[in-house]
C-alpha positions in Angstrom: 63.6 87.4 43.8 62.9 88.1 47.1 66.3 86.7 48.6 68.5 90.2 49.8 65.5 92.3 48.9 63.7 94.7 51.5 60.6 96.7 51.6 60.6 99.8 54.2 57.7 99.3 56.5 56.3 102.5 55.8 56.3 102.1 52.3 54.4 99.3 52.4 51.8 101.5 55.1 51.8 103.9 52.2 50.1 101.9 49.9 47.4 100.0 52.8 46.4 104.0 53.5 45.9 104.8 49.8 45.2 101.6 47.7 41.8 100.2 48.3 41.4 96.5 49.5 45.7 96.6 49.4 45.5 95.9 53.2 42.7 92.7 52.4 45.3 90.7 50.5 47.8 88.0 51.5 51.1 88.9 53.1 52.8 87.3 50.0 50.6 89.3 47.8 51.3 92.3 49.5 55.0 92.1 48.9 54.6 91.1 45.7 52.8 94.3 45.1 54.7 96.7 47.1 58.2 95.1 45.6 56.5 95.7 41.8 55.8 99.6 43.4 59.3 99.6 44.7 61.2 98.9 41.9 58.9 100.2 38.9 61.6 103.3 38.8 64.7 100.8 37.9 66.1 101.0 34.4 65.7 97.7 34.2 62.3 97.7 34.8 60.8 100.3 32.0 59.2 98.6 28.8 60.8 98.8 26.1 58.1 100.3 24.0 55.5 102.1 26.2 56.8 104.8 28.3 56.0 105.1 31.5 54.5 101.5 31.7 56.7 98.5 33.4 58.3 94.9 32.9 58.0 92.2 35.0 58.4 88.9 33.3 55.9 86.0 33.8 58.6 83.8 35.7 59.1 86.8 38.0 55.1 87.4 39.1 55.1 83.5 39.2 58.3 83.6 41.8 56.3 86.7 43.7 52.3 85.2 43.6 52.6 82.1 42.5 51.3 80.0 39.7 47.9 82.3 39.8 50.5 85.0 39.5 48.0 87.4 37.3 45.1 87.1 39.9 46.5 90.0 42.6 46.9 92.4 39.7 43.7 91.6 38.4 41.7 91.8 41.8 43.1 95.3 43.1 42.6 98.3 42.3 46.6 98.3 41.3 47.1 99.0 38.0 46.1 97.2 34.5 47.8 95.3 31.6 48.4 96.1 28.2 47.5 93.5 25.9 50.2 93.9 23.7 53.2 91.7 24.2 55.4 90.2 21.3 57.8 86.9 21.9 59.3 87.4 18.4 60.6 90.7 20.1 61.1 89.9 23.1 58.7 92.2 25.0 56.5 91.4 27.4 53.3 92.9 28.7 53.5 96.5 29.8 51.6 97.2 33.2 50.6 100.7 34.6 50.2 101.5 38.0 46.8 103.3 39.2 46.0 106.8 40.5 45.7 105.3 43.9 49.3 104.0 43.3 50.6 106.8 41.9 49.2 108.8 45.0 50.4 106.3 47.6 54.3 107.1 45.9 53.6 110.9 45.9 52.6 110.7 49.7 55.5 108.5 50.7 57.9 110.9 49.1 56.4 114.3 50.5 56.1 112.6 53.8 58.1 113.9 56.8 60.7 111.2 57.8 60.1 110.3 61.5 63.5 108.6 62.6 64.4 105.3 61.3 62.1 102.9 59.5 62.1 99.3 59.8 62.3 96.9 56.5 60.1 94.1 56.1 61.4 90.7 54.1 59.4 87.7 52.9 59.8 84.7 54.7 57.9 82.0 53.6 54.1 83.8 52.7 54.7 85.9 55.4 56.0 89.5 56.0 58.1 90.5 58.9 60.6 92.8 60.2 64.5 92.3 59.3 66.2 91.8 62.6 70.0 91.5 61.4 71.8 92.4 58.1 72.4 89.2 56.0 75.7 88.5 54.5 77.0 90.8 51.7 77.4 87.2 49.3 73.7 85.4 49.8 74.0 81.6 49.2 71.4 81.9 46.6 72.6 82.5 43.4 71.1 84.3 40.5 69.5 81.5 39.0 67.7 80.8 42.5 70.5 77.6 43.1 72.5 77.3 46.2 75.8 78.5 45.5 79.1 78.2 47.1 80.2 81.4 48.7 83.9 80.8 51.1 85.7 82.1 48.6 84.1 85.8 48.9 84.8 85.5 52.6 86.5 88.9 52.3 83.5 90.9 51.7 81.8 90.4 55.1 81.7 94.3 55.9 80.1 94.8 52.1 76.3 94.4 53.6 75.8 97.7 54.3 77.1 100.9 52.0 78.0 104.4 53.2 76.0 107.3 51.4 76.3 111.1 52.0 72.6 112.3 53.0 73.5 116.1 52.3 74.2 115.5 49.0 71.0 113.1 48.1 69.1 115.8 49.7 70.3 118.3 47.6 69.8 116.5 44.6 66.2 115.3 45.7 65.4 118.9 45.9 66.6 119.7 42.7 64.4 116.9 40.7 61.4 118.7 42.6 62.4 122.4 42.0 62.5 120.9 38.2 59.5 119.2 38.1 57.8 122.5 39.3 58.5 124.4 36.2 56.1 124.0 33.3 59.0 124.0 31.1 60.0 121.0 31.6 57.4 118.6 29.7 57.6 115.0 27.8 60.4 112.5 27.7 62.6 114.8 30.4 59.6 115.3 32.6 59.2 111.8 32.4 62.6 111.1 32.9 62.5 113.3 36.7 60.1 111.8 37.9 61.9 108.5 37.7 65.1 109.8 39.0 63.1 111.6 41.6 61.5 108.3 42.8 64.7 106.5 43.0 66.4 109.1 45.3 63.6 109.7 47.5 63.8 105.5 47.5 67.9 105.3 48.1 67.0 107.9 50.8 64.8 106.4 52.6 67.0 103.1 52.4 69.6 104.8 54.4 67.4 105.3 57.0 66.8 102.3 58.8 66.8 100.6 62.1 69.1 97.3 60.1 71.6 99.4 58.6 71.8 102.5 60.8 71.2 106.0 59.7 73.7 106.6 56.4 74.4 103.0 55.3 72.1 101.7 52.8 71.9 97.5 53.1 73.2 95.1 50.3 73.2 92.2 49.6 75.1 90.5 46.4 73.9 87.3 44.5 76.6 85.5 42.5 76.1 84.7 38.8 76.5 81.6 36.3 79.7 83.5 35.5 80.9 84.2 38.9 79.9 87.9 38.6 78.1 89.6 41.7 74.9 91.4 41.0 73.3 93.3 43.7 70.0 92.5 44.7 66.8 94.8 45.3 67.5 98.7 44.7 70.8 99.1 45.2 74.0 101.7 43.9 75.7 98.9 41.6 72.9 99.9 38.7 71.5 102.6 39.7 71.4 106.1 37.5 74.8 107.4 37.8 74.2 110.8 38.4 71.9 109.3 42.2 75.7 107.1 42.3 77.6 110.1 42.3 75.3 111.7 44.9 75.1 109.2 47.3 78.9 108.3 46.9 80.1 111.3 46.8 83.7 112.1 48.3 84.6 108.5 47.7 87.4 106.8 45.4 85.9 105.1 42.2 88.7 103.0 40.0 87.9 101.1 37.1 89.5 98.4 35.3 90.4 100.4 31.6 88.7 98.7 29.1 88.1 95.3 31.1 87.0 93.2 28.4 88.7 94.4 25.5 92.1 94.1 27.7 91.4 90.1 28.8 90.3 89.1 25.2 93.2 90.8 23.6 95.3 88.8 26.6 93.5 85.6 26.1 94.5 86.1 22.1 98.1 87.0 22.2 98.8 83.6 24.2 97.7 82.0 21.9 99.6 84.0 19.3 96.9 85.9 17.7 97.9 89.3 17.5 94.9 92.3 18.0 96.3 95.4 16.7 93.0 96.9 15.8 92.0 96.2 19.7 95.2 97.5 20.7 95.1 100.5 18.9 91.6 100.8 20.8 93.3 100.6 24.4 95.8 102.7 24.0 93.5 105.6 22.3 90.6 104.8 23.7 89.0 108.6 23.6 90.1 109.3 20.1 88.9 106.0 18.7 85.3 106.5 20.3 85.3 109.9 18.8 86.0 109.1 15.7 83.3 105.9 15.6 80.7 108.2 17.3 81.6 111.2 14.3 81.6 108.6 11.6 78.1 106.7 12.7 76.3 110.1 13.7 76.3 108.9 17.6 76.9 109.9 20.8 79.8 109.1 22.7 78.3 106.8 24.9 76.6 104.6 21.9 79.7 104.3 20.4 81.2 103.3 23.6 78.1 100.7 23.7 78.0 99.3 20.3 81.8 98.0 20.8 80.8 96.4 23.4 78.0 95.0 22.0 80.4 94.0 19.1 82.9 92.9 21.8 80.2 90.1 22.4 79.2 88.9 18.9 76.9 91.6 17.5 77.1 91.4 13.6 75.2 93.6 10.9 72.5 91.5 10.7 71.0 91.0 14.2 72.4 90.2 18.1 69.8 90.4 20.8 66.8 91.1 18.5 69.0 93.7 16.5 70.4 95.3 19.3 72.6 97.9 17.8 69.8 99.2 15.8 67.6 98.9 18.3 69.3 101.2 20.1 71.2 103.8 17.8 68.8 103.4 14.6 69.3 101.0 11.3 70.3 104.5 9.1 73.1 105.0 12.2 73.8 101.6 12.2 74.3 101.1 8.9 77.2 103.7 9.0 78.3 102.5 12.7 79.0 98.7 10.0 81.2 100.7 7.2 83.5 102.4 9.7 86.8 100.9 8.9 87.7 101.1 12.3 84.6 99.2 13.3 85.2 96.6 11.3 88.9 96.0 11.9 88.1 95.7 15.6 85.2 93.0 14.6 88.0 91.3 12.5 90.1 91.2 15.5 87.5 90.0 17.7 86.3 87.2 15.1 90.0 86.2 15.3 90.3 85.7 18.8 87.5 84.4 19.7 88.0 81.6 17.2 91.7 81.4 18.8 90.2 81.3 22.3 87.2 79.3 22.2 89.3 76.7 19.9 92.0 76.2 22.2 90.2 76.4 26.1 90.3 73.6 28.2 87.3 71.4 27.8 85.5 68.8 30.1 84.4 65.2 28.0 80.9 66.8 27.1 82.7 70.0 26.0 81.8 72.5 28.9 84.6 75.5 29.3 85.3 76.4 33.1 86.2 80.1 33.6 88.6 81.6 36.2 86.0 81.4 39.2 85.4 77.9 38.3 82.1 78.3 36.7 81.3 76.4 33.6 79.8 76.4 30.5 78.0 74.2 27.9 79.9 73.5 25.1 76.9 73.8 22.7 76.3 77.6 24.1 77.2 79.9 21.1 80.4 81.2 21.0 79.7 84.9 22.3 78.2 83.3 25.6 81.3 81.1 25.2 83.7 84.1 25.6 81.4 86.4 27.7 81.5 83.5 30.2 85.4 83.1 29.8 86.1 87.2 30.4 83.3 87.6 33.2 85.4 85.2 35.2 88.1 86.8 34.8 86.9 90.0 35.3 84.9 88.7 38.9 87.8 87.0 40.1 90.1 90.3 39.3 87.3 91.9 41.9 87.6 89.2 44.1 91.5 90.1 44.3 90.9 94.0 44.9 88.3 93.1 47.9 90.6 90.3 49.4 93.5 93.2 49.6 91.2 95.7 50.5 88.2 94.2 52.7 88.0 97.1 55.1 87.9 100.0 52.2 85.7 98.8 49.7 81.9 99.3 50.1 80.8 99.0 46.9 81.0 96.3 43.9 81.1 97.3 40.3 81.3 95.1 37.4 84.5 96.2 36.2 85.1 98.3 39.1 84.3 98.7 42.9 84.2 101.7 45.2 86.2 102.6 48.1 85.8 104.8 51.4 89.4 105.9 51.0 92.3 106.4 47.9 94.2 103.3 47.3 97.8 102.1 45.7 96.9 101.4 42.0 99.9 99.3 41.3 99.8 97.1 44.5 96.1 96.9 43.2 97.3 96.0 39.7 99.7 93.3 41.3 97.4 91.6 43.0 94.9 91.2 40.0 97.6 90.0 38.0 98.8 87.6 40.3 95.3 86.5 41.1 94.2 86.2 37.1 97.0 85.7 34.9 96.6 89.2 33.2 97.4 92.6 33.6 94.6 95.3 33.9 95.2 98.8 34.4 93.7 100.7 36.9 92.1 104.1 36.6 90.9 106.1 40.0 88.9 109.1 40.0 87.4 110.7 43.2 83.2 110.7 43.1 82.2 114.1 43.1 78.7 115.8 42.5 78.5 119.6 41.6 75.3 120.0 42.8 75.3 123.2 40.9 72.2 124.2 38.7 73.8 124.1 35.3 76.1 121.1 36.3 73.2 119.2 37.5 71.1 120.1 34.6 73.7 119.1 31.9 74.3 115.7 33.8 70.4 114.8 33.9 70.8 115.6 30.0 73.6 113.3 29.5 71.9 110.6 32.2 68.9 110.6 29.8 70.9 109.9 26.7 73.3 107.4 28.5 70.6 105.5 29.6 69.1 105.3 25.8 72.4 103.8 24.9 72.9 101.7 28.0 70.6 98.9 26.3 74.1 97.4 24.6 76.6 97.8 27.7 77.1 94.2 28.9 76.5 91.7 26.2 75.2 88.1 27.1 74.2 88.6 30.5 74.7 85.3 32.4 72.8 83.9 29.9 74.7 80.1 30.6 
């Protein structure tokens, strides 16, 4: 977990001035600590059913303590553990973070900066300052195995990410102008101050003696699939609204409808037509409209849920019931009788049959994608296909960076980010030279209006995205 991560030394000071006995434990249980601290603002990180508590799974505390990987939380005066966990729905124990915690993150954001900060890695059981940036691909994959990384060559100047302090000020000051009014209460209030940690944490991440002031440091780790997920707190997942802040005056583009396009691709060679999914692509707008005014949804759970049905969700269950989960079983249940919902699942049923029938397969029956990662054969068929399309989709990224290695600074999953405006179709070229199929482009310049009502409508819209968000990428990596 540790690999590409970094903790600002004063961060970590933070918490030995205001956490009793913090300073008296181990190095390794010190960054252990201070990472949990670090990162309890992350999406990813918030229970699923107690607000304002935290996940951490058990093989993560085991990677960060050890095999006594409960004792640190237990001994200091840290935080506590729920006792409610469930394995039937997949949620683990919720842990809260103490007053003395909580005080140690209110100091550390209301402190004066004094010039740059070092950051402190784990090496070993011991803490100690960063001297160099690492390379943008670490040799450590996600699964914690060595992993091959020449081929991503191009991305050597993708350690370290440009990010416009003006506007992450401005935005900072907003979230606490907000949080000062009594209005604001419940979910929403709970909802700034997480936002409001993550900027004052992105912040102080571009202000370091590693980077240099206004570059934040990253480091990717590549994926079962071939997909590059940026490690520690970084731009790839953060909110989007702190994205388009810290990015802002940049060039976004965007595959259009990444995975939808390849498996539609993937079908029609093998002469399975997808009208339903090509009627999709080519009115993508109006067709989320209408499912979102048919299901009683947002836009951005409609977008979502056909995803999540991109990647084998049925009525039943996916993921522990996913779509309900997320939009409601009443919501769901109209979301199912759409008939435009279910001719796209007919499609999809149809070619994943088509694909998955006819791929290339090693004498155990593994599939290998387009980055040369395989698959078990016995894997169910949606991890089958999400394998199959996230190679594509990583080696379509790999083709943009390899044309492009001095202008893009940032790596999406279906996208990337660049310092200056680029030629779509000698883009689109090179992706379909590089993966066999054509995806279209879209570009769009990052821009905040850092505007009261602006900023207030996209914290509104954040909130609900993120409520959504649960559905957005399907089997992750799970091979």
């Amino acid at each position: 977990m540790s690999s590409g991560v970094y903790i600002p030394q004063d961060f970590v000071e933070s918490l030995r001035t205001h956490v009793p006995k913090f300073q008296d434990e181990s190095d390794r249980n010190q960054w252990g600590l201070a990472l949990m601290a670090w990162e309890k603002s992350q999406k990813r990180r918030q229970h699923r059913t107690q607000p304002g508590a935290v996940s951490f799974s058990a093989k993560e505390l085991e990677v960060l303590f050890g095999r006594n990987k409960y004792a640190p939380l237990l001994r200091t005066t840290f935080g506590n553990w729920s006792a409610n966990w469930s394995q039937a729905e997949g949620t683990t124990r919720a842990y809260r973070f103490s007053i003395e915690v909580r005080e140690a993150l209110t100091a550390y954001a209301t402190a004066p900066t004094a010039g740059l900060v070092d950051l402190l890695v784990l090496k070993g059981k011991s803490l100690s300052v960063a001297k160099s940036l690492p390379r943008a691909i670490s040799s450590t994959g996600t699964n914690g195995k060595t992993t091959p990384t020449a081929q991503w060559s191009c991305a050597k100047h993708m350690n370290k990410v440009p990010v416009n302090a003006e506007m992450l000020a401005a935005l900072q000051q907003w979230f606490t102008d907000q949080l000062a009014s009594s209005e604001i209460e419940g979910p929403m209030r709970l909802f700034l101050k997480r936002l409001l940690d993550v900027v004052v944490k992105v912040t102080r991440l571009s202000q370091t003696t590693l980077a240099g002031p206004g570059y934040i440091p990253q480091v990717y780790a590549i994926a079962p699939t071939g997909r590059l997920y940026a490690r520690g707190l970084n731009l790839q997942n953060t909110p989007s609204l702190i994205k388009e802040a810290a990015l802002h005056g940049l060039w976004e583009y965007d595959f259009a409808n990444c995975h939808f396009s390849i498996v539609s691709q993937m079908a029609s060679e093998r002469g399975v037509p997808c009208p339903a999914i090509d009627h999709y692509m080519a009115n993508k707008k109006q067709v989320r409209q209408d499912i979102a005014d048919g299901a009683g949804v947002t836009i951005d759970q409609a977008k979502q849920c056909l995803l999540a049905l991109l990647y084998g969700a049925k009525e039943s269950s996916w993921f522990k019931s996913a779509i309900p989960d997320a939009i409601g079983e009443e919501a769901a249940q109209r979301l199912y009788a759409l008939p435009t919902f279910k001719a796209l699942s007919a499609d999809l049923d149809g070619a994943r049959r088509a694909i998955l029938d006819s791929w290339p397969r090693t004498a155990n029956g593994s599939l290998t994608n387009a980055c040369g990662k395989a698959i078990a054969g016995n894997a169910t068929p949606a991890r089958q296909l999400a394998h199959l399309v996230q190679g594509v989709e990583a080696r379509a990224l790999w083709a943009a960076v390899n044309l492009h290695p001095d202008d893009i600074v940032l790596l999406q999953h279906d996208g990337f980010v660049s310092l200056r405006r680029l030629d779509c179709a000698a883009l689109e070229h090179a992706v379909t030279t590089a993966v066999g199929y054509g995806l279209r482009l879209e570009e769009e310049q990052i821009e905040l209006h850092a505007d009261a009502r602006s900023l207030a409508d996209r914290t509104k819209n954040e909130m609900a995205l993120e409520t959504a968000s649960g559905l957005e990428s399907g089997p992750p990596d799970a091979d």
